[in-house]
DRENPA-464428 format. One record per residue: residue in one letter; x, y, z of N, C-alpha, C in turn. Coordinates in pm, 1 decimal. Atoms other than C-alpha are relative to their C-alpha. Layout:
N
r	npx	npy	npz	capx	capy	capz	cpx	cpy	cpz
a	X	Y	Z	X	Y	Z	X	Y	Z
...
This chain:
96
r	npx	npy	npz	capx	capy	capz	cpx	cpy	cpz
x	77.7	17.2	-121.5	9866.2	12438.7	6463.1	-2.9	-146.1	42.8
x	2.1	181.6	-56.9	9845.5	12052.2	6458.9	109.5	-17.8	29.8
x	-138.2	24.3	-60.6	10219.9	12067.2	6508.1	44.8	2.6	99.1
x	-16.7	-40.4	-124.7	10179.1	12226.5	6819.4	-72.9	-50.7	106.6
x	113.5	34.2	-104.3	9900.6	12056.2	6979.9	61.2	-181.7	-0.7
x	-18.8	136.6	-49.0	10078.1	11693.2	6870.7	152.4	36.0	98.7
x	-101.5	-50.8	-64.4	10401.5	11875.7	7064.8	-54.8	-6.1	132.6
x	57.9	14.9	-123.3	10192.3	11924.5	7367.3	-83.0	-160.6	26.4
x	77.9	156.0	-36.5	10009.2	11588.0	7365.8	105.1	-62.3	25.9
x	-163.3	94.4	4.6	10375.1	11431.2	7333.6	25.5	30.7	150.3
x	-83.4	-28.5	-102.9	10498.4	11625.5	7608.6	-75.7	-17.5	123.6
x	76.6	-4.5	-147.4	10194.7	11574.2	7847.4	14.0	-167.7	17.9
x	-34.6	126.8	-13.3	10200.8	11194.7	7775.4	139.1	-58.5	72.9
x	-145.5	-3.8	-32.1	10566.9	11194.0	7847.4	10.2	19.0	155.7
x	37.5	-68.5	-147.0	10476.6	11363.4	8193.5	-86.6	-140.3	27.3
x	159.5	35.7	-89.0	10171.7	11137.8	8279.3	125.3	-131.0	-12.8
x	18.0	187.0	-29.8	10367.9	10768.0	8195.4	175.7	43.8	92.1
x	-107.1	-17.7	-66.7	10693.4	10933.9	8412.0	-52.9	-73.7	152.3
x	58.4	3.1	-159.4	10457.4	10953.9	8741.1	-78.6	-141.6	-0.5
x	37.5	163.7	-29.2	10277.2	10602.5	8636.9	97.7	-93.8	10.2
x	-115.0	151.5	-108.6	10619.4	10405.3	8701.8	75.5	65.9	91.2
x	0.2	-10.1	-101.7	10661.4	10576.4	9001.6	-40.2	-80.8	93.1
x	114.6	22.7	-31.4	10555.2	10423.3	9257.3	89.7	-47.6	185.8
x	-69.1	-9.1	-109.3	10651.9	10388.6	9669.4	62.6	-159.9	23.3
x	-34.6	94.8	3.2	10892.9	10158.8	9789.1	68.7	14.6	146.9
x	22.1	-8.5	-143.2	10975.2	10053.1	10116.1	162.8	-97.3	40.8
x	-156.8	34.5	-18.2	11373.4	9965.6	10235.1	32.0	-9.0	158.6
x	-79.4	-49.3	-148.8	11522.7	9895.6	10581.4	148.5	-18.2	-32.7
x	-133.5	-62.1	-1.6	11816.6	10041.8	10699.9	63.6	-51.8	141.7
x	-60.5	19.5	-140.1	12071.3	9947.6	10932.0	117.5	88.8	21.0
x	-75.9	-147.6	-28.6	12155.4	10300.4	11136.5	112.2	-41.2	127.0
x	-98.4	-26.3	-135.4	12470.4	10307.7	11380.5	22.0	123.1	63.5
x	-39.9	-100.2	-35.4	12583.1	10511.1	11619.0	-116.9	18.2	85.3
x	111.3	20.3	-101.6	12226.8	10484.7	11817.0	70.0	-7.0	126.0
x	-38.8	33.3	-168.5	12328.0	10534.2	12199.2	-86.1	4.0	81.3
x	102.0	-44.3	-139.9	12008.7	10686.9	12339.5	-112.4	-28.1	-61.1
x	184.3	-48.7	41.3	11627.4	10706.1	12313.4	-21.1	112.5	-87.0
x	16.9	-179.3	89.3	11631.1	11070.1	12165.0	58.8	-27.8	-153.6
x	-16.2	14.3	93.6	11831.1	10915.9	11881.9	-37.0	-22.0	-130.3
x	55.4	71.5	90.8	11617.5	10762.7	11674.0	-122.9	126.7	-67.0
x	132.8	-142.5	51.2	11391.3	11102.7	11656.6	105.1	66.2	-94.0
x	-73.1	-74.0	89.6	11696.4	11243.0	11508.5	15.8	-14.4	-134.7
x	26.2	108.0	115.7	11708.4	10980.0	11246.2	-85.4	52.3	-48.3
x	155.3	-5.4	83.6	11349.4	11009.4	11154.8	-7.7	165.2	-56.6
x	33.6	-136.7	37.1	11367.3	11377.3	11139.4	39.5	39.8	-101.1
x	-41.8	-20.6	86.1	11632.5	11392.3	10920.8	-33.7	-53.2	-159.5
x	97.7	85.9	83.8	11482.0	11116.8	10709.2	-95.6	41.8	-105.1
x	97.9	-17.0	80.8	11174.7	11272.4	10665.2	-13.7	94.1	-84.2
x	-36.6	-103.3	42.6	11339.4	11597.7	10547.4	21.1	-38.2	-159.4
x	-25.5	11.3	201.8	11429.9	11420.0	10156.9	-147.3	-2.5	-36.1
x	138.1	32.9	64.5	11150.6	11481.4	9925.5	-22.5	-103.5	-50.3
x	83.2	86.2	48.6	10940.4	11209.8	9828.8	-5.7	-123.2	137.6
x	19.5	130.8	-74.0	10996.7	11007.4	10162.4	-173.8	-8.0	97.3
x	188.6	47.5	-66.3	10604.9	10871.5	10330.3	44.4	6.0	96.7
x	23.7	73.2	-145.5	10703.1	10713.2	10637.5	109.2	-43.9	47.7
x	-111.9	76.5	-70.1	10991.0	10649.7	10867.4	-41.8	-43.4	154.0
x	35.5	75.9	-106.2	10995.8	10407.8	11140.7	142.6	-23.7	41.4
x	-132.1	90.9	-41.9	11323.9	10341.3	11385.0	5.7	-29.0	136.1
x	29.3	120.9	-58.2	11346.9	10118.3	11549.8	172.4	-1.9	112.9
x	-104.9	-25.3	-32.6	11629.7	10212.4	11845.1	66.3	-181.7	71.2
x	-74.2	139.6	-92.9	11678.5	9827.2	12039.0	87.4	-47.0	-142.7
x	-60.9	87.8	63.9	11714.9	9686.5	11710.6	128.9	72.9	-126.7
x	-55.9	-87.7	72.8	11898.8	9979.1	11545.6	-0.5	-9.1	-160.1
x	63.7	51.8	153.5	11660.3	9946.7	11188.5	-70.0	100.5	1.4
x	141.5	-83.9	113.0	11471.3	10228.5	10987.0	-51.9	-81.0	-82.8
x	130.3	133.3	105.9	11172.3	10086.2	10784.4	-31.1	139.5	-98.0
x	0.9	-129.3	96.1	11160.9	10399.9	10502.1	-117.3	-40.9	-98.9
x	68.8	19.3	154.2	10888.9	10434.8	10242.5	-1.6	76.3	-36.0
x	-30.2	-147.8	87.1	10951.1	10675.1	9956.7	-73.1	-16.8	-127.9
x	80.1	27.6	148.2	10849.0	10763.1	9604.1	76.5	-14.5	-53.0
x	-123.4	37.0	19.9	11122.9	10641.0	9441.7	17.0	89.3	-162.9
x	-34.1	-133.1	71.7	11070.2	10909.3	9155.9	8.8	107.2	26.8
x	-11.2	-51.4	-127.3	11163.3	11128.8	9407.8	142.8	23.6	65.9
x	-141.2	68.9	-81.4	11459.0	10974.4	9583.6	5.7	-104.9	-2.9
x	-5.2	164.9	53.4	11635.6	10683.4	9609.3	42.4	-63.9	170.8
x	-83.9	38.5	-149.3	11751.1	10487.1	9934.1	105.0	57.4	39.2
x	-129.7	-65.1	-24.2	12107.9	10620.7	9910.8	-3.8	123.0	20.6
x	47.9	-56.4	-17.3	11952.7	10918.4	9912.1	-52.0	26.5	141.3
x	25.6	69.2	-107.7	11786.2	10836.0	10266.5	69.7	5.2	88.6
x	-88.9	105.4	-150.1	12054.8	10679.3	10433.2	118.0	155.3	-6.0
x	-91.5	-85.2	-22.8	12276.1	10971.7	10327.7	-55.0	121.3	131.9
x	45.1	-82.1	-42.2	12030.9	11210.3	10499.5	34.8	-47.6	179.5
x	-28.1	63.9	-181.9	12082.2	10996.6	10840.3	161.7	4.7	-13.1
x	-145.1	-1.4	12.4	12460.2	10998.4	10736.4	55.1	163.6	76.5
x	-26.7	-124.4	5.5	12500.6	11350.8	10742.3	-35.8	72.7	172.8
x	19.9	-52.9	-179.2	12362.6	11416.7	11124.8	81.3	-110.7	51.1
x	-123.6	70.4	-109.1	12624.5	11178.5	11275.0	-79.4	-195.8	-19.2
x	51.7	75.7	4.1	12390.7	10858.6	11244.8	21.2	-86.5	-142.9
x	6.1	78.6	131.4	12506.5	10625.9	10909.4	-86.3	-100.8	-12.3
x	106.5	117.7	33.9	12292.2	10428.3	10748.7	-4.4	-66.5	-119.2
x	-46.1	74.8	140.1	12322.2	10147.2	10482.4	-133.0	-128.4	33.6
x	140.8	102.8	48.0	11998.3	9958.7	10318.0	92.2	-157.5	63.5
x	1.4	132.9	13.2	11979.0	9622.9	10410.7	-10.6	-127.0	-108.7
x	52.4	-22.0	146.6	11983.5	9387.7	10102.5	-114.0	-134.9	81.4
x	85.0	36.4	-11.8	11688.1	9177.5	10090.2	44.2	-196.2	-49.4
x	-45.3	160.6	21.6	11895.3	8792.1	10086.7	-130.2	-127.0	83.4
């Protein structure tokens, strides 16, 4: 019985310190292929479709998504593929 209960304590600990270095992270993207106003809804839509993403913002003059995700979750490449995939590519910016 104690074998089984330090088996479950292991495995819940294991769980709990996965989701404590989680934690959201926030990337811009620079999307092409922007021509219109309506574009940038397309972007976001698709965007917001990966699990774990919060918040997309785009930004059509300057042709920039502002993404925040849970990055145990998804990852940027992740993201940018999702704007890839409707006609719109998108590649993180690096942070120089």
């Amino acid at each position: 019985m104690k074998h089984i209960l330090s088996v479950v304590l292991l495995t819940c600990c294991a769980l709990v310190s996965q989701f404590a270095l989680a934690e959201e992270q926030t990337v811009t993207m620079s999307v092409e292929k922007m021509s219109c106003a309506t574009c940038p809804l397309t972007v976001r839509k698709a965007m917001e479709k990966v699990d774990g993403v919060v918040e997309v913002e785009v930004d059509y003059d300057t042709k920039v998504a502002t993404v925040t995700f849970d990055d145990a979750s998804t990852t940027a490449a992740e993201v940018a593929q999702a704007s890839t995939d409707v006609g719109y590519p998108a590649t993180p910016i690096s942070d120089e």
